[in-house]
C-alpha positions in Angstrom: -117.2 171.8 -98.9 -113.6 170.5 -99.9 -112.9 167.2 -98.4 -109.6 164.7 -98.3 -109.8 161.5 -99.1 -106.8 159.7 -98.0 -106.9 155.7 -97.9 -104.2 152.5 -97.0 -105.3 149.8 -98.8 -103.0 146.6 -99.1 -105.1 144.6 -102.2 -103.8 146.3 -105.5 -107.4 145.8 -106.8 -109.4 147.3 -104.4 -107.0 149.8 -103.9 -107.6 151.1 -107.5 -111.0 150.9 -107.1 -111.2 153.0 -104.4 -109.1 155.4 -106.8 -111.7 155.0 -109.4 -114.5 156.0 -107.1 -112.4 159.2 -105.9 -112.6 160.2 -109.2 -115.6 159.6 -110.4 -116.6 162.5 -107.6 -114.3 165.0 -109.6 -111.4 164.7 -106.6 -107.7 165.6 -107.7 -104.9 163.1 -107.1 -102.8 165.0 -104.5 -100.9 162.1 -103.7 -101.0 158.3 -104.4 -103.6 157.9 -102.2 -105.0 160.8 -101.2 -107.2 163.3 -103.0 -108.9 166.9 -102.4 -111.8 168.4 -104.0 -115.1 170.2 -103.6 -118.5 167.7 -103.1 -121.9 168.2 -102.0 -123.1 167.1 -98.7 -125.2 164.8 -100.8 -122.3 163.6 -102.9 -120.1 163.0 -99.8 -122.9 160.7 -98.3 -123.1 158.9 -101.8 -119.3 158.4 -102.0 -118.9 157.2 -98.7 -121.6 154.4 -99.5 -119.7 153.2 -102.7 -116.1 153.9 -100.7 -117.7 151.0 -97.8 -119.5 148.8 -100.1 -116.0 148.4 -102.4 -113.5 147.8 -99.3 -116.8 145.9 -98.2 -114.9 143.2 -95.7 -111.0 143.6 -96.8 -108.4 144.8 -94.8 -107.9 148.6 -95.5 -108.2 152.0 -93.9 -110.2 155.2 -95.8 -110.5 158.5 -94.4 -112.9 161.2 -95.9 -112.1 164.8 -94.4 -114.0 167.9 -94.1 -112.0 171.4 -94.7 -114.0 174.2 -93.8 -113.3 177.5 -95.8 -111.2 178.8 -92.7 -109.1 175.5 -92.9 -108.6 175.9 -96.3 -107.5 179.4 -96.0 -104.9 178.7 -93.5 -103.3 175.9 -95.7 -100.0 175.5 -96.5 -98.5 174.4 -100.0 -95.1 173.6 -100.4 -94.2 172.4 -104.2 -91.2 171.9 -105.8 -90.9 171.7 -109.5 -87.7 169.9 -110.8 -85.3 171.7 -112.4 -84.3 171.6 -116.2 
């Protein structure tokens, strides 16, 4: 299944680690702090472990989100490439 991660994370160092963790799991960098990829059930459950022991007591917010296949289907992209 795809999930999101997306996370808000004011200490600069745990911040990156969070970014590290995301992807060690093979997720793409959609955004600063967000990412999108495909992970096992199992994987998700290991992630999420590493995600809460490295924020551990800190201030900081991290969201992992399921897509399901029709979710994903009905996405929208909007990109725009700048121009040379």
């Amino acid at each position: 299944m795809r999930y999101i991660v997306i996370y808000d994370i004011p200490d600069d160092r745990i911040r990156m680690k969070i970014a590290d963790i995301c992807l060690d799991y093979g997720l793409d960098r959609v955004q600063y702090s967000a990412f999108l990829g495909k992970l096992t059930r199992g994987q998700q459950k290991e992630m999420v472990k590493k995600l809460r022991r490295q924020l551990g007591k800190r201030e900081g917010k991290i969201l992992v989100i399921p897509i399901d296949a029709g979710a994903w289907q009905e996405r929208v992209e909007i990109i725009q490439e700048e121009e040379e």
